[in-house]
N, C-alpha and C positions, 0 to 999 in steps of 0.2 A: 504494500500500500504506500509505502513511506517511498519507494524506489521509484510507482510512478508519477508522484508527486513531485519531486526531483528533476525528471524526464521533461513533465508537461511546465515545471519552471526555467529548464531550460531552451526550450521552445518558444517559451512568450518571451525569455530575454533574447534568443537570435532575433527573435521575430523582432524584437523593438530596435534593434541595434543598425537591423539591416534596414528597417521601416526609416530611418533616425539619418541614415547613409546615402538613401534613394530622395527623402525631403533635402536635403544637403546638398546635393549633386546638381537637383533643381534647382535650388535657390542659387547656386552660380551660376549655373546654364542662363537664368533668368537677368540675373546683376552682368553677363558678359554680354547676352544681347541688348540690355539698356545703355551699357558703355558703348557696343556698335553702332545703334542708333545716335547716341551722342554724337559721337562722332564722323559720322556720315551726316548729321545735319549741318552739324560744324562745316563741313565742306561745303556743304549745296550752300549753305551761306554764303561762307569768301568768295562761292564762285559768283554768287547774282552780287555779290558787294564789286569784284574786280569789274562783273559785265557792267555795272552799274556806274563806275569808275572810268571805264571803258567810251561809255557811251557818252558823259558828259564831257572827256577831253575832245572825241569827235565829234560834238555837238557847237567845242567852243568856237568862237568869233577867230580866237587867236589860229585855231586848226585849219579854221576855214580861210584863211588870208595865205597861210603855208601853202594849201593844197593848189589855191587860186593862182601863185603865184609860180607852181609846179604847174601845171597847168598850159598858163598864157604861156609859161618858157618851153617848153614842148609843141603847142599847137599854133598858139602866136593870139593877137587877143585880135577877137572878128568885131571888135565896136566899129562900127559906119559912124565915120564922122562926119 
């Protein structure tokens, strides 16, 4: 009697240990795909901040005077005077 008592507490301690291991395994599984996400949004950011960055130097006056002047020196400027 006393032997399978013994048995069946050693059963409910595997059991909790391995239950206690497989929660554990998860809870990193879980903490490493939040760090992934983290930082995969971290990127999608810098990348709309650089296009964003991007977009307003080719937008600038200053850009557009460069490119104007690349340009007319290349094609030659067609003003009809």
């Amino acid at each position: 009697m006393q032997n399978k008592f013994v048995n069946v507490l050693r059963i409910i301690a595997y059991t909790g240990i391995i239950t206690a291991s497989v929660f554990s395994i998860l809870k990193c599984m879980k903490e490493k795909k939040r760090k992934d996400n983290n930082e995969r949004m971290l990127l999608i950011a810098r990348q709309i901040d650089a296009q964003i960055r991007n977009t307003n130097r080719k937008t600038s006056p200053r850009y557009h005077e460069k490119n104007q002047a690349k340009y007319d020196e290349l094609w030659g400027n067609n003003e009809c005077n």
